[in-house]
C-alpha positions in Angstrom: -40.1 118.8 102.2 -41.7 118.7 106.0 -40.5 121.2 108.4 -39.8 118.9 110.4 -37.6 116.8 107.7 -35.0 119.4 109.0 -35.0 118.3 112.3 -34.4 114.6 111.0 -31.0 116.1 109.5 -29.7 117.6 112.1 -30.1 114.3 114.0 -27.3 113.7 112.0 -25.1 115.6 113.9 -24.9 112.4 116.4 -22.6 111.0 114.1 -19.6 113.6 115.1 -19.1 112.2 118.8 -19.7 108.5 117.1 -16.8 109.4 115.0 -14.8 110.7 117.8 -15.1 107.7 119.7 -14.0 105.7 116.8 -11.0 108.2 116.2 -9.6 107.7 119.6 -9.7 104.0 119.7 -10.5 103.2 123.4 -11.8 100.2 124.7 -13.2 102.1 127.8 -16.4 99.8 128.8 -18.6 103.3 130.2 -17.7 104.8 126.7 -18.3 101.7 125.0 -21.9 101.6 126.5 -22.6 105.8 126.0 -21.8 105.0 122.0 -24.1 102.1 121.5 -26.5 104.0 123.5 -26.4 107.4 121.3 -26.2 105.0 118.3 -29.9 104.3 119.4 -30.6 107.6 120.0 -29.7 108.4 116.7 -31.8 105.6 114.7 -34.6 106.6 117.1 -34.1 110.8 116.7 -33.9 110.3 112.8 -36.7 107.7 112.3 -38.9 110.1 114.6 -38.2 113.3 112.6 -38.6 111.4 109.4 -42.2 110.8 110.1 -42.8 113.0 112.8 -46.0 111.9 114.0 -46.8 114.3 117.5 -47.3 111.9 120.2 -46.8 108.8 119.0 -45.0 105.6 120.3 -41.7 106.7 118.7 -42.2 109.8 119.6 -41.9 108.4 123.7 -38.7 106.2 122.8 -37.3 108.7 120.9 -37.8 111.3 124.0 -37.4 108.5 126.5 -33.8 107.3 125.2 -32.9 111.0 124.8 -33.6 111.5 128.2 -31.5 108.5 129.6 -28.4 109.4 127.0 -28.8 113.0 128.8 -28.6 111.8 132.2 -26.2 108.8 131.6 -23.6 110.9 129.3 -24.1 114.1 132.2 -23.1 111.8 135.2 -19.9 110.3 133.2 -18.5 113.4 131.5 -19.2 115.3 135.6 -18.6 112.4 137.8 -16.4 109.9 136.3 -14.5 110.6 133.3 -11.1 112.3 134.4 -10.9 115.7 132.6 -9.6 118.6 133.4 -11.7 121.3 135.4 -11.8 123.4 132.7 -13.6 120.8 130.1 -15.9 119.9 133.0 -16.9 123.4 133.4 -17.3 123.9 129.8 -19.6 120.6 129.6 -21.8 122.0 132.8 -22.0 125.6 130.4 -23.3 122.9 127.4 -25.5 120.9 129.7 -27.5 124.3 131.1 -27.7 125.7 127.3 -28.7 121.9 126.1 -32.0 122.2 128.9 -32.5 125.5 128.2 -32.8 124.9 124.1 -34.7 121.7 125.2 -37.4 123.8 127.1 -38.1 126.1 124.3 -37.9 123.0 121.7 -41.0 121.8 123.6 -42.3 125.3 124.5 -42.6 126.3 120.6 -43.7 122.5 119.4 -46.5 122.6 121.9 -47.8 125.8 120.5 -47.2 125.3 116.9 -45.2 121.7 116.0 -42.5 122.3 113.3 -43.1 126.0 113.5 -39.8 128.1 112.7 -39.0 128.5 116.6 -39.3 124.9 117.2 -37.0 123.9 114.5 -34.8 126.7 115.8 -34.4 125.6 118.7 -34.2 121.8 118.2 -31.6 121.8 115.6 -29.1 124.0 117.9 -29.8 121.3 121.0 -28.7 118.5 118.1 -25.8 120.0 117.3 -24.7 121.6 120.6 -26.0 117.8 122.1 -23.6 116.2 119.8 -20.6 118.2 120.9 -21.5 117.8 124.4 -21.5 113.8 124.2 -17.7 114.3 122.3 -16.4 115.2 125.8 -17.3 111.8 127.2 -15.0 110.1 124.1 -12.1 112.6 124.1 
């Protein structure tokens, strides 16, 4: 198996905040939106990972789709979803650890794609990723 097959597993995690959202049967229209959005992210992330071809088109969407979930799910769990100050700090302690593990993702891939670090790294922002978008359906 690829290195990199690894990665395309723990892509997987994505499915615990889909399953949240389902568990909590809201028909709030913002979480509505961030679920079909990280539904996406998650055929995109999996597909990528599955192949992973450096660089290529799915690569971008993959990266480009992460990058608006980050931003999209970040501004609802901070600005608009009413949680306590306590959840909000924790998410703002996820978000900083989520960038940081993102850095040294890319840091490690550029020097050696699907070396040990790289995997490392990437598989702890899935999973810590896929607890931070649970806030936003809890």
């Amino acid at each position: 198996m690829s290195n990199c097959l690894y990665l395309s597993i723990s892509s997987l995690f994505l499915f615990f905040p889909i399953f949240v959202y389902i568990y909590n049967e809201r028909t709030d229209i913002y979480e509505t939106a961030l679920v079909l959005l990280l539904l996406s992210n998650l055929g995109l992330s999996f597909t990528f990972w599955t192949i992973s071809v450096e660089n290529s088109l799915l690569h971008f969407y993959d990266g480009l789709f992460a990058k608006i979930s980050y931003i999209l799910f970040s501004i609802y769990i901070l600005f608009i979803k009413p949680l306590e100050y306590e959840i909000k700090l924790f998410a703002l302690v996820l978000l900083c650890l989520i960038t940081t593990l993102f850095y040294y993702s890319n840091h490690y891939s550029k020097q050696t794609w699907c070396s040990n670090h790289h995997l490392m790294c990437h598989s702890l922002f899935h999973f810590l990723v896929s607890i931070g978008c649970s806030i936003a359906f809890i």
